[in-house]
Residue frames as a rotation matrix with the C-alpha (Angstrom) as fourth column:
UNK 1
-0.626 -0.748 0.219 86.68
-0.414 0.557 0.720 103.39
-0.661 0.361 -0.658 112.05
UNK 2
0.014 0.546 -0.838 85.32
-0.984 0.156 0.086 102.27
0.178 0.823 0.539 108.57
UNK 3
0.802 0.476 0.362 83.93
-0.475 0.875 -0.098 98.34
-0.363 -0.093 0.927 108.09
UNK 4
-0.330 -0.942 0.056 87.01
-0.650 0.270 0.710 98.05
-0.684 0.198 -0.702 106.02
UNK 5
-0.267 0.257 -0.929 87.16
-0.951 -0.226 0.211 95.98
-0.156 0.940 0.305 103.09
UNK 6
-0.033 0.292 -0.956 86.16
-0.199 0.935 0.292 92.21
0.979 0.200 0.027 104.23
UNK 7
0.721 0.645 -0.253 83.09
0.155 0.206 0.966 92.29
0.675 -0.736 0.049 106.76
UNK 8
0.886 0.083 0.457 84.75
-0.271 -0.706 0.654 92.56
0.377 -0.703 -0.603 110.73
UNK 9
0.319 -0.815 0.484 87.41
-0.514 -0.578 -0.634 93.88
0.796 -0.047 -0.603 111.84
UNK 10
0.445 0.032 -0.895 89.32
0.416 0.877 0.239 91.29
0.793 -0.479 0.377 113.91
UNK 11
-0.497 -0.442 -0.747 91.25
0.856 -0.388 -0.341 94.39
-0.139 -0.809 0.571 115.95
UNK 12
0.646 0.757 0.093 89.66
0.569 -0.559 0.603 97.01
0.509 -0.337 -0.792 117.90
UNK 13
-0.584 -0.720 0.375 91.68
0.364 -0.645 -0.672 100.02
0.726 -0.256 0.639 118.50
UNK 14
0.450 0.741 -0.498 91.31
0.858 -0.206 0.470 101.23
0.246 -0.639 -0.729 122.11
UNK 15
0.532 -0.318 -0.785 93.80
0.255 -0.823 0.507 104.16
-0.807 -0.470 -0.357 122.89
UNK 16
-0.453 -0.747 -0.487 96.06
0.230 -0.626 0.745 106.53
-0.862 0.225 0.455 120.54
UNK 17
0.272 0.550 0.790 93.28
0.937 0.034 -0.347 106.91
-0.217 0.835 -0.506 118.37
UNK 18
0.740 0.406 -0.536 95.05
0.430 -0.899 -0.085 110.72
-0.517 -0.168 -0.840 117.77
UNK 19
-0.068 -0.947 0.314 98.08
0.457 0.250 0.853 109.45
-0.887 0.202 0.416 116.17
UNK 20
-0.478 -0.024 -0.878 98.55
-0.667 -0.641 0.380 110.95
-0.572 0.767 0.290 112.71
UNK 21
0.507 0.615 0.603 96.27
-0.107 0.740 -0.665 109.31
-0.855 0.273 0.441 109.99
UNK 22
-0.451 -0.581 -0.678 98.42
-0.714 -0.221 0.665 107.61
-0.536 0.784 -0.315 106.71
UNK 23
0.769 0.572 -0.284 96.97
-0.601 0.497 -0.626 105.87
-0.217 0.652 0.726 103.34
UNK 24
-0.785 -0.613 0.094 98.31
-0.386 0.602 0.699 102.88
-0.485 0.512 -0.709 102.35
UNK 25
0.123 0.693 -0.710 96.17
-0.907 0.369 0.203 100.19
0.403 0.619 0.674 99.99
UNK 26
-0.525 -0.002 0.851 95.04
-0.045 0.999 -0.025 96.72
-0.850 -0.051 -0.524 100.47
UNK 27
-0.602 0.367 0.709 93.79
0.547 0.837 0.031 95.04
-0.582 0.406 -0.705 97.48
UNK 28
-0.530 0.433 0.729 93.45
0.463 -0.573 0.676 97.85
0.711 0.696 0.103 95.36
UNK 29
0.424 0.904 -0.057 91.40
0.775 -0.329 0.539 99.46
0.469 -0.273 -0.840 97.90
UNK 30
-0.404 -0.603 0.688 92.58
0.077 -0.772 -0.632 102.78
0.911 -0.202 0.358 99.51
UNK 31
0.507 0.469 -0.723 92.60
0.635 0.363 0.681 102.56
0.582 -0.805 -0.113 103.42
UNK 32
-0.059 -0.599 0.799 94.44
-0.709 -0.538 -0.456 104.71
0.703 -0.593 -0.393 106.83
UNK 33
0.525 -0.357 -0.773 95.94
0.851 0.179 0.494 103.58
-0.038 -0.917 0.397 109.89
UNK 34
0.968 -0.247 -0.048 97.81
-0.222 -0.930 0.293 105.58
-0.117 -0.273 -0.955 112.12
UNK 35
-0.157 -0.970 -0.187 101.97
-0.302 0.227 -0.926 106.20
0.940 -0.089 -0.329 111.80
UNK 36
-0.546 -0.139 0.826 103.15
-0.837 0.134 -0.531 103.83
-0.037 -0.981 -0.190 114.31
UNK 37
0.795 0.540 0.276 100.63
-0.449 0.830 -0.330 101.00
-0.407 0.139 0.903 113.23
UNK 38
-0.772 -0.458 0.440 102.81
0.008 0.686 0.727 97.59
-0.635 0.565 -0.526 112.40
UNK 39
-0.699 0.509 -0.502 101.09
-0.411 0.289 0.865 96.22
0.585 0.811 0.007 108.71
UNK 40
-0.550 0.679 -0.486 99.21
0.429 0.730 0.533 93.68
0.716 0.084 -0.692 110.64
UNK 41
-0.743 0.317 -0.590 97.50
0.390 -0.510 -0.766 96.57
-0.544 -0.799 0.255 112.92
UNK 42
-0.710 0.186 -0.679 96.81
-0.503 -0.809 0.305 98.31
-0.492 0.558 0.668 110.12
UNK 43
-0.360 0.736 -0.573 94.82
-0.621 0.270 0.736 95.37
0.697 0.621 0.359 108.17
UNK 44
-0.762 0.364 -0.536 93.80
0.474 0.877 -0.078 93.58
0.441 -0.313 -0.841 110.97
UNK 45
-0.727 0.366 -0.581 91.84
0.153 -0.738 -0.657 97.16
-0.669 -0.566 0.481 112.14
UNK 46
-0.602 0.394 -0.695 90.23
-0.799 -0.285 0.530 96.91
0.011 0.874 0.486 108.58
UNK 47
0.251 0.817 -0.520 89.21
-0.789 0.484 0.379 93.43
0.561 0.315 0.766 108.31
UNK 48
0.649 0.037 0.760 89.19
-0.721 0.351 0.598 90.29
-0.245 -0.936 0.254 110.16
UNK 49
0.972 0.152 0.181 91.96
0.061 0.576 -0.815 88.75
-0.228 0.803 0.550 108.02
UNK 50
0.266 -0.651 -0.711 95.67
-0.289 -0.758 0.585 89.49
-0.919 0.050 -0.390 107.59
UNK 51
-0.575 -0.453 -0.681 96.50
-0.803 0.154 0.575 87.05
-0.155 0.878 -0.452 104.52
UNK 52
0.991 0.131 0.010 95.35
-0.119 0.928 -0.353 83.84
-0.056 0.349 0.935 102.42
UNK 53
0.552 -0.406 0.728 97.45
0.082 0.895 0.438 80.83
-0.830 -0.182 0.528 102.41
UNK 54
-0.216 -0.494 -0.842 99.98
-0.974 0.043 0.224 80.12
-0.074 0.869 -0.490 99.37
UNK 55
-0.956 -0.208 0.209 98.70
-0.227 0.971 -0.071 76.77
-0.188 -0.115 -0.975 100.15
UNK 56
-0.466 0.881 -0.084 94.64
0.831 0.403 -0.384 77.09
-0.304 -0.249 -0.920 99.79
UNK 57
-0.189 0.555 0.810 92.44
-0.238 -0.826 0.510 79.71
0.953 -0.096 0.288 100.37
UNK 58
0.305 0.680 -0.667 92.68
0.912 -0.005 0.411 79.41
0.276 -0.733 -0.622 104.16
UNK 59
0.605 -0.205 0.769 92.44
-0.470 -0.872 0.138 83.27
0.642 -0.445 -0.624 106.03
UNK 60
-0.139 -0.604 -0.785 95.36
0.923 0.207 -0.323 83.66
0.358 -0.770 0.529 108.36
UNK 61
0.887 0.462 0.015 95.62
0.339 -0.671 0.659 85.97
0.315 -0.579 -0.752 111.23
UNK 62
0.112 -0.958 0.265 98.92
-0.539 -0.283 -0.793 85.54
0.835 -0.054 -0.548 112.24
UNK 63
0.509 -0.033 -0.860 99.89
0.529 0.800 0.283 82.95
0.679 -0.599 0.424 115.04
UNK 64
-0.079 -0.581 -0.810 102.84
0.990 0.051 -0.133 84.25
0.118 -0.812 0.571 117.20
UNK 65
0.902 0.432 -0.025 102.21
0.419 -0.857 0.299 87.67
0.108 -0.280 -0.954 117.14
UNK 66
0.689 -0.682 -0.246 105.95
-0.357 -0.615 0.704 88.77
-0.631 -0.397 -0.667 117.91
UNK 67
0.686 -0.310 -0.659 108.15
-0.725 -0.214 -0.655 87.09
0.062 0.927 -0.371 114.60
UNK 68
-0.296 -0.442 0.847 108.61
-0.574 0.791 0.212 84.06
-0.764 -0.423 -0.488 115.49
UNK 69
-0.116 0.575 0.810 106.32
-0.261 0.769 -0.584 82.09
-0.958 -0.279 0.061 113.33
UNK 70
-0.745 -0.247 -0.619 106.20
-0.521 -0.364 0.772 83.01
-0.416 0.898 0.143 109.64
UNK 71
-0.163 0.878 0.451 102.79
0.909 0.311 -0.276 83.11
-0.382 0.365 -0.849 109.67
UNK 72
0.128 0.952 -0.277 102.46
0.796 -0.266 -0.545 86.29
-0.592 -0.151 -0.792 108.75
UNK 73
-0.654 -0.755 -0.051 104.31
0.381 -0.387 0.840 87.59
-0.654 0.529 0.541 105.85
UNK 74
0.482 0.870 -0.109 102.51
0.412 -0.334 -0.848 89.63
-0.773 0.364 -0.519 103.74
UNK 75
-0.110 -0.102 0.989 102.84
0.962 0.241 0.131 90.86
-0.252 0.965 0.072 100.00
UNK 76
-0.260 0.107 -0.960 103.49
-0.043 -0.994 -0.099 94.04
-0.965 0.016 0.263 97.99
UNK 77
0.804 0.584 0.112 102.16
0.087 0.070 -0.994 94.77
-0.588 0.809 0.005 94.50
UNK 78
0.818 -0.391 -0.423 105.39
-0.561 -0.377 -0.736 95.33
0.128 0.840 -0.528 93.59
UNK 79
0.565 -0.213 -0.797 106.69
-0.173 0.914 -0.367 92.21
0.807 0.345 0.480 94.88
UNK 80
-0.607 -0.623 0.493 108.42
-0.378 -0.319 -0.869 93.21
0.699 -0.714 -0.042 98.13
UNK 81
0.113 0.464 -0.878 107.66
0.402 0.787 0.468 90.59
0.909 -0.406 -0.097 101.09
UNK 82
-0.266 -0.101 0.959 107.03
-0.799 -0.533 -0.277 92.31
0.539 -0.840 0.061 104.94
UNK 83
-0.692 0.146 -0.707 106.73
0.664 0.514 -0.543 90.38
0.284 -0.845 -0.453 108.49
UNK 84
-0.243 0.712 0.659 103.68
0.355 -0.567 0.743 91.93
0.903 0.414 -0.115 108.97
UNK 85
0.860 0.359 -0.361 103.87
0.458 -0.234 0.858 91.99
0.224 -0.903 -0.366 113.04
UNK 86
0.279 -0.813 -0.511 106.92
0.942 0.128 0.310 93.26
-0.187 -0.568 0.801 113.16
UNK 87
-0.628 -0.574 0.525 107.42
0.776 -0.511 0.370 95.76
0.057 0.640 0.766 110.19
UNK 88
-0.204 0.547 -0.812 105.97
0.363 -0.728 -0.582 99.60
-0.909 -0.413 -0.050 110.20
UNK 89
-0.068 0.146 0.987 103.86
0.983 0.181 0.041 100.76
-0.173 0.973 -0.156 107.83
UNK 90
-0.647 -0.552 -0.526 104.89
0.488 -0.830 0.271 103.41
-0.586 -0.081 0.806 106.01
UNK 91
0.054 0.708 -0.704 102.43
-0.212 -0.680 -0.701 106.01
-0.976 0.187 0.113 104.25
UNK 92
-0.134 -0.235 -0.963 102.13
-0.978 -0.123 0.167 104.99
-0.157 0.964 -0.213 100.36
UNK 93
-0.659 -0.447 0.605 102.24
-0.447 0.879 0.162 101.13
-0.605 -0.164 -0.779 101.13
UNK 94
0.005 0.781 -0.625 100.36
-0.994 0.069 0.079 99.05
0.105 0.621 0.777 98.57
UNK 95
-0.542 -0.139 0.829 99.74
-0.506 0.842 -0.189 95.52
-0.671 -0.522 -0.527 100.26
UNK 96
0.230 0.712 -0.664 97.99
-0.586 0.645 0.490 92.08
0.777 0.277 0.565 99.47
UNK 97
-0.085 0.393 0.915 96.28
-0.938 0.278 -0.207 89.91
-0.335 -0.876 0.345 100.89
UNK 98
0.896 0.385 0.219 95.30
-0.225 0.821 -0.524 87.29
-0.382 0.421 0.823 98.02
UNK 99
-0.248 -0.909 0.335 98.12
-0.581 0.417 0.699 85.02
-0.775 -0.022 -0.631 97.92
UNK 100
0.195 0.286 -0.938 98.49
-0.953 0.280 -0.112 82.60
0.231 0.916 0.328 94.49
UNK 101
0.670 0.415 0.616 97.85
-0.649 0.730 0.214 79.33
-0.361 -0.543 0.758 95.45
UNK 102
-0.262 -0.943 -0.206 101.21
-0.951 0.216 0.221 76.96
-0.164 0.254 -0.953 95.15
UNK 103
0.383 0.822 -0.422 100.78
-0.852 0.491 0.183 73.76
0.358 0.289 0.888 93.56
């Protein structure tokens, strides 16, 4: 597993590491997870991050882990909003992470 694209990885895949391998982007960067990874597998396996605030510049992880919380909505480049623990990512996906601070 690569360093990903901002310093360590906050998940640590231990089993199905044999699943099929699909590209999606984060932040312009070109990344894989496997099919079957939810979004926030996929970038939390990359970096130790899942989003910035719309409120700041704090890093979120996500809180409830099962879609309860809307903490962890996450951004497409093409404007399309995902529950990031809930939703599968699909091969092609072009996420963000850097949220525009709301005033």
């Amino acid at each position: 597993m690569s360093q990903g694209v901002a310093g360590q990885a906050l998940f640590r895949r231990l089993n199905e590491t044999a699943r099929e391998r699909i590209g999606f982007t984060l932040d312009g960067q070109a990344l894989y997870a496997l099919q079957g990874d939810t979004i926030m597998t996929a970038i939390l396996t990359q970096q130790s991050h899942l989003r910035h605030s719309e409120f700041g510049a704090a890093a979120r992880a996500g809180f409830c882990l099962m879609g309860a919380c809307q903490d962890c909505w996450v951004d497409s480049e093409s404007g399309e909003r995902y529950r990031a623990c809930s939703t599968l990512l699909m091969p092609g996906m072009r996420l963000l992470t850097l949220a525009e601070p709301k005033p």
